[in-house]
FIZA-246067 format. One record per residue (C-alpha): residue in three letters; y, z, x; residue number from 1. Coordinates in nm, 2 decimals, padded with zeros to 4 digits. Each point is the difference from the previous one (the first is absolute). Layout:
REM residues N
type, v, w, u, seq
ALA, Y, Z, X, NUM
...
This chain:
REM residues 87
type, v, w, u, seq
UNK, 12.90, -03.66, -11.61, 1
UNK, 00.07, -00.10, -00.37, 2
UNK, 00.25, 00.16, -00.20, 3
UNK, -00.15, 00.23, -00.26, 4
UNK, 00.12, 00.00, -00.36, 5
UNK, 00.12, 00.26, -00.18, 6
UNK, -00.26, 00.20, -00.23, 7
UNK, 00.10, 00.00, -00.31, 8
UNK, -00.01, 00.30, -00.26, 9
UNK, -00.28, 00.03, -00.24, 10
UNK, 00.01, 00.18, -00.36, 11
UNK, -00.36, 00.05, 00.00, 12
UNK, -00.30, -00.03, 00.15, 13
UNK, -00.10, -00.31, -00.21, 14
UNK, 00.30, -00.21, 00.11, 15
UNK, -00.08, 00.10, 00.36, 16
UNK, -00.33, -00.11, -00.01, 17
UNK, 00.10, -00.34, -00.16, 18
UNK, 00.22, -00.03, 00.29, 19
UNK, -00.27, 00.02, 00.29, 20
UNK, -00.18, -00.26, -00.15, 21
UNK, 00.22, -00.25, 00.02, 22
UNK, 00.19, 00.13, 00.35, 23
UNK, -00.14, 00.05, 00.31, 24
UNK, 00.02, 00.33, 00.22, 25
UNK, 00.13, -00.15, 00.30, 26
UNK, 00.31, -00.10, -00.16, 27
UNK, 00.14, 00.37, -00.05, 28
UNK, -00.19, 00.20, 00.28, 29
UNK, -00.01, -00.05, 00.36, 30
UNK, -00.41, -00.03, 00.05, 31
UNK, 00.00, 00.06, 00.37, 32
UNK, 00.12, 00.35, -00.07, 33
UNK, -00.26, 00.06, -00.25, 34
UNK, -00.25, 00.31, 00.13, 35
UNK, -00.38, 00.05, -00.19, 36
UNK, 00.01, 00.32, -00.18, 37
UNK, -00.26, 00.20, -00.23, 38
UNK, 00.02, 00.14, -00.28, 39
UNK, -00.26, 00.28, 00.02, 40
UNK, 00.06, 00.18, -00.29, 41
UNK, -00.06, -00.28, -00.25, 42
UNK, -00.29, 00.06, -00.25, 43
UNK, -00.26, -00.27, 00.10, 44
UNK, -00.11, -00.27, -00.22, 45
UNK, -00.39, 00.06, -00.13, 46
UNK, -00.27, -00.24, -00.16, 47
UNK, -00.31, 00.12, -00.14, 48
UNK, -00.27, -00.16, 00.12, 49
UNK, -00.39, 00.03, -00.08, 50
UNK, -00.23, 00.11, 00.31, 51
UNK, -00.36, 00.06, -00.06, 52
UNK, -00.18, 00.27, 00.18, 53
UNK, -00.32, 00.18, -00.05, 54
UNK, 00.02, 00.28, -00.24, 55
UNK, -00.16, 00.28, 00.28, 56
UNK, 00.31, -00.09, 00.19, 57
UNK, 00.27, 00.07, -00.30, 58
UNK, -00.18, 00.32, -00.05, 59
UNK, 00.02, 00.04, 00.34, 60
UNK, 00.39, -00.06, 00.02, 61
UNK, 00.06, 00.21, -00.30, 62
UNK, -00.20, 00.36, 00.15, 63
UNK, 00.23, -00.12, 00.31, 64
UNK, 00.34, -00.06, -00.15, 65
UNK, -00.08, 00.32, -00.25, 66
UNK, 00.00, 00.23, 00.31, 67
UNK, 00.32, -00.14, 00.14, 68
UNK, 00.12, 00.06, -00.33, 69
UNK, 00.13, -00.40, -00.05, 70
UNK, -00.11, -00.27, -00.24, 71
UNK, -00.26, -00.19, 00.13, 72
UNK, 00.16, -00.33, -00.06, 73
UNK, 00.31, 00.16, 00.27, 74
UNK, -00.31, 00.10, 00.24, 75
UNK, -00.12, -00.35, 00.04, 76
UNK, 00.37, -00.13, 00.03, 77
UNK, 00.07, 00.25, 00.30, 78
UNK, -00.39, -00.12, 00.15, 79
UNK, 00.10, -00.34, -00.05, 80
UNK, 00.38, 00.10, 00.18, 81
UNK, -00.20, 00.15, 00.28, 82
UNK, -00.22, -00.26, 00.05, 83
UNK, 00.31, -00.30, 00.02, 84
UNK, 00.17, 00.21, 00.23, 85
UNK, -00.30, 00.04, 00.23, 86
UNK, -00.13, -00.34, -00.01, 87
């Protein structure tokens, strides 16, 4: 096992960023030890895309998501969720 250097103490977050582009990880932490881990409460990055459906169907989704008392945009997100999880 390599000897790891010692991390060095950062006055911001700029000067710590500039320093893990030029250095590599594996120099200061011991990557066999590393464990995955999640970060479940993080706000999710969204892009707005353009999808096409027939206008019966929007009206549709709207009488739907008005009764559940949700935007009809969120309704087709959770139907979309759904569907990914079941597929």
């Amino acid at each position: 096992m390599q000897e790891l250097k010692k991390l060095p103490i950062f006055k911001d977050e700029a000067e710590e960023s500039a320093f893990w582009d030029e250095n590599d990880v594996s120099d200061y932490f011991d990557m066999s030890k590393a464990k995955p881990v999640r970060f479940s409460n993080l706000k999710k990055t969204t892009k707005s895309i353009s999808l096409r459906l027939p206008a019966d169907m929007i009206e549709e989704l709207k009488v739907k998501a008005n009764a559940m008392d949700v935007p009809y945009q969120s309704l087709i997100k959770m139907f979309l969720t759904n569907a990914l999880r079941s597929a």
